[in-house]
PyMOL CGO cylinders between C-alpha atoms (Angstrom):
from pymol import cmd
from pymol.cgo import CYLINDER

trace = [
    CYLINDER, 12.82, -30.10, 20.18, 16.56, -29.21, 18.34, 0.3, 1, 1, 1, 1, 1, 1,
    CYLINDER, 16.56, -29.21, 18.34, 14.75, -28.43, 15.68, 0.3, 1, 1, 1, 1, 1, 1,
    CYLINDER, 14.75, -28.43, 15.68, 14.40, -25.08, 17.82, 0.3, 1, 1, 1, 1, 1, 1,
    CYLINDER, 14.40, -25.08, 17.82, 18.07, -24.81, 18.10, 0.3, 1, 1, 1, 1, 1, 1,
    CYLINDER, 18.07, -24.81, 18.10, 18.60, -25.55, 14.51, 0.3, 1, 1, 1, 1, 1, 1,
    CYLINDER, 18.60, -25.55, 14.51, 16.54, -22.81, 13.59, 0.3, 1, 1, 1, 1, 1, 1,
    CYLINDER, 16.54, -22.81, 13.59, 17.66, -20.48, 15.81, 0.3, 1, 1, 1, 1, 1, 1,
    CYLINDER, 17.66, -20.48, 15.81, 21.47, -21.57, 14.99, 0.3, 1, 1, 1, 1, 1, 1,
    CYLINDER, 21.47, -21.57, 14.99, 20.54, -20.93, 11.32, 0.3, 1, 1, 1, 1, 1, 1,
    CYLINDER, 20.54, -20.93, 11.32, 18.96, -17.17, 11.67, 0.3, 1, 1, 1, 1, 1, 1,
    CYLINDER, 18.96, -17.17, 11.67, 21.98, -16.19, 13.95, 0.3, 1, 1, 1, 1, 1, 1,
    CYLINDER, 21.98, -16.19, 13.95, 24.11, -17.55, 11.05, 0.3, 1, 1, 1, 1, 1, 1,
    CYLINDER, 24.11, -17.55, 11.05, 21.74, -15.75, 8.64, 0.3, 1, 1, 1, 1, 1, 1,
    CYLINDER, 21.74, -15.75, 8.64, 21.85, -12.12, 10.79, 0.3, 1, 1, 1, 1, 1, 1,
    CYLINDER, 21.85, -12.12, 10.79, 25.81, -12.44, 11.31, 0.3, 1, 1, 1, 1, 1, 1,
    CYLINDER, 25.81, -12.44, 11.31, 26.18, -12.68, 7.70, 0.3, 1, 1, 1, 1, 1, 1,
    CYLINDER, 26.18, -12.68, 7.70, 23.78, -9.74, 6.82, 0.3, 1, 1, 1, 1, 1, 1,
    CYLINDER, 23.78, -9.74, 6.82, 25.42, -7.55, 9.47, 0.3, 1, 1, 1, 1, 1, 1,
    CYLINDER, 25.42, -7.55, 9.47, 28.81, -8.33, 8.80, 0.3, 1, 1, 1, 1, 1, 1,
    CYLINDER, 28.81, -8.33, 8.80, 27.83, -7.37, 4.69, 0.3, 1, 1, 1, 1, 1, 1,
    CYLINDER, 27.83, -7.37, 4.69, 25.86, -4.22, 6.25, 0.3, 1, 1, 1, 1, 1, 1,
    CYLINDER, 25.86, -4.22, 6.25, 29.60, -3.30, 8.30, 0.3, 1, 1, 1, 1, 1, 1,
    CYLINDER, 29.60, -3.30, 8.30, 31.77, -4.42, 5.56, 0.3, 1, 1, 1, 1, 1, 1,
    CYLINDER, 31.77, -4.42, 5.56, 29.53, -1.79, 2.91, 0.3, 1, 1, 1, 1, 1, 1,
    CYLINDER, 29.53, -1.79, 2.91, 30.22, 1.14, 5.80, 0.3, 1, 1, 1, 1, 1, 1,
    CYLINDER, 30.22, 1.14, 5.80, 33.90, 0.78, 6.41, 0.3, 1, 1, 1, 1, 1, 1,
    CYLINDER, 33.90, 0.78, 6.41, 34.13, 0.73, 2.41, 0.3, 1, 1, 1, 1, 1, 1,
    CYLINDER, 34.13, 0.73, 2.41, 31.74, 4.33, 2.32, 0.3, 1, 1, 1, 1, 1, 1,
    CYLINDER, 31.74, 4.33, 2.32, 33.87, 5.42, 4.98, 0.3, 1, 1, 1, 1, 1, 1,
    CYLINDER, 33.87, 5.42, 4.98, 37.43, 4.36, 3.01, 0.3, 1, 1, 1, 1, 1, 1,
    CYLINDER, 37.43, 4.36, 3.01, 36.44, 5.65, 0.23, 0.3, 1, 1, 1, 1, 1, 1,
    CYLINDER, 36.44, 5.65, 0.23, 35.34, 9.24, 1.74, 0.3, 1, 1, 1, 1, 1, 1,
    CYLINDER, 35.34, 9.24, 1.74, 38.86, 9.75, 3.84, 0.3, 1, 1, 1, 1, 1, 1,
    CYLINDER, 38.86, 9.75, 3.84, 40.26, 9.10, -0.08, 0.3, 1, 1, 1, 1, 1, 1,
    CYLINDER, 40.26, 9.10, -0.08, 38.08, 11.68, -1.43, 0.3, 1, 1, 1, 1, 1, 1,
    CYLINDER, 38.08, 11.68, -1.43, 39.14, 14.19, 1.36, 0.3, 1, 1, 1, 1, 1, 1,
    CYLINDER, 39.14, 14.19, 1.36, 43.02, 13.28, 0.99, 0.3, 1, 1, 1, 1, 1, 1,
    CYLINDER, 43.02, 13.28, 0.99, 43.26, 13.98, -2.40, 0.3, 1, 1, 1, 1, 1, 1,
    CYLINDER, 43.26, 13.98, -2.40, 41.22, 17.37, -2.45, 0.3, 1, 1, 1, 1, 1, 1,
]
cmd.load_cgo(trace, "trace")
C-alpha cells in the first residue's frame, strides 16, 4: 500500500510545481502592466 502515498506524494509535487509556474506567469503579467502604466 505506499505505493498510494508515493503517488499521491508525486502529483502534489507535480500540482505545486504547475501552480507555482501558473502564479509565477501572473505576478510577471501583473509587473509588467504596473510598468506599462508608470511610464505612460
Amino acid at each position: 500500500m505506499w505505493y498510494f502515498t508515493w503517488i499521491l506524494g508525486v502529483l502534489l509535487a507535480c500540482s505545486f510545481g504547475i501552480i507555482n509556474a501558473m502564479w509565477l506567469e501572473m505576478t510577471e503579467n501583473l509587473d509588467r502592466d504596473a510598468d506599462v502604466e508608470e511610464d505612460a
